[in-house]
C-alpha positions in Angstrom: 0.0 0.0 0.0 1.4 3.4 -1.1 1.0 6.5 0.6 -1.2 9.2 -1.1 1.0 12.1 -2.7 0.9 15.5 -0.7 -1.6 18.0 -2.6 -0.4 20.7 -4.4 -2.4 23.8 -5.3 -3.2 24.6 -8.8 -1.7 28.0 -9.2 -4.8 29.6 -10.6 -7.0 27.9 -7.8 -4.6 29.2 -5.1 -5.1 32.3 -5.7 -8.2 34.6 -5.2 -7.2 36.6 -8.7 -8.3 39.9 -7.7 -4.7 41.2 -7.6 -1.6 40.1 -9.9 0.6 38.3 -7.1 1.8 35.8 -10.3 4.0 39.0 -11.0 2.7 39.3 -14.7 2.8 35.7 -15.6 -0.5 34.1 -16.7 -0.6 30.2 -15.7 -2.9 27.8 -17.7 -4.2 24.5 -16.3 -2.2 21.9 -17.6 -3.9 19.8 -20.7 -4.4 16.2 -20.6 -0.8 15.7 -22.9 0.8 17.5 -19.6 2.0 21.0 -21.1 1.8 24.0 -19.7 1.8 27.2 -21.8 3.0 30.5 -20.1 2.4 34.2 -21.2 4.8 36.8 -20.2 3.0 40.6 -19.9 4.3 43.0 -18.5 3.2 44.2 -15.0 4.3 46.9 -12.5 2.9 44.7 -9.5 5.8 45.0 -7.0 3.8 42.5 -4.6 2.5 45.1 -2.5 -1.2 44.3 -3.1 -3.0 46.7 -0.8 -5.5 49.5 -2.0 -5.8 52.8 -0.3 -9.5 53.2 1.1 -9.3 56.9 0.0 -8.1 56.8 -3.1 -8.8 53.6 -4.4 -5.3 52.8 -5.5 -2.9 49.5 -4.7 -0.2 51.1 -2.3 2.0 49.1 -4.4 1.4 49.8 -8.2 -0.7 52.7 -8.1 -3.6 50.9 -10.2 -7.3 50.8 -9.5 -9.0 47.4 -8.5 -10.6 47.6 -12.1 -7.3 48.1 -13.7 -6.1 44.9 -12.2 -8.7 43.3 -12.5 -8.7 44.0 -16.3 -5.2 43.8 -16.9 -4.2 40.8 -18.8 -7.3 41.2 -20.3 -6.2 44.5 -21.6 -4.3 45.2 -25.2 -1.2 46.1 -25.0 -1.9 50.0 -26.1 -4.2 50.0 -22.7 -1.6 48.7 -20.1 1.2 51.3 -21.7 -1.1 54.1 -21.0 -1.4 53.0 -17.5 1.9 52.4 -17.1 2.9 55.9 -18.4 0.3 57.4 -15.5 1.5 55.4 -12.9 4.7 57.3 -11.5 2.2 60.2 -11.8 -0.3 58.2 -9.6 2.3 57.2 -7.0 4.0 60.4 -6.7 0.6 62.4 -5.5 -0.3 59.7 -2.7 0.0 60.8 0.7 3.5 60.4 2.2 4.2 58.1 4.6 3.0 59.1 7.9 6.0 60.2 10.1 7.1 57.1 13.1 6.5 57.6 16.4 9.4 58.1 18.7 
């Protein structure tokens, strides 16, 4: 008698896909012949996935839940424009608040 293999999440499962904590890379389910196809886009999530309840942007990124949401969905013309705005968008947030000493 064998002992059952430890599970291992399916990346796409394991994740809730609101953010883009893959870094960019879009994982398929691997087909029954085993391959798995990958899709490099480019992303400027820095794995800081936290919006700002003012402003509605990641802390991280600068972009809107809908802009992640939409991003690999996006054509490439879309995401460039976005990614032009962003040091923009990240410059204007509050600073940091000062620590306490």
């Amino acid at each position: 008698m064998t002992a059952p293999k430890p599970s291992v999440p399916n990346p796409v499962s394991a994740c809730d896909q609101t953010h883009d904590c893959l870094g960019g890379r879009v994982i398929y389910p691997a087909p029954a012949d085993g391959l798995v196809e990958s899709t490099m886009i480019e992303s400027p999530c820095v794995k800081i996935c936290t919006l700002d309840a003012r402003s509605g942007l990641c802390l991280g990124c600068g972009r809107s839940i809908d802009e992640i949401a939409r991003w690999g969905a996006m054509t490439a013309e879309e995401r460039a424009r976005i990614m032009r705005e962003l040091p923009d968008r990240l410059a204007r947030r509050d600073p940091a608040p000062a620590a306490l000493g």
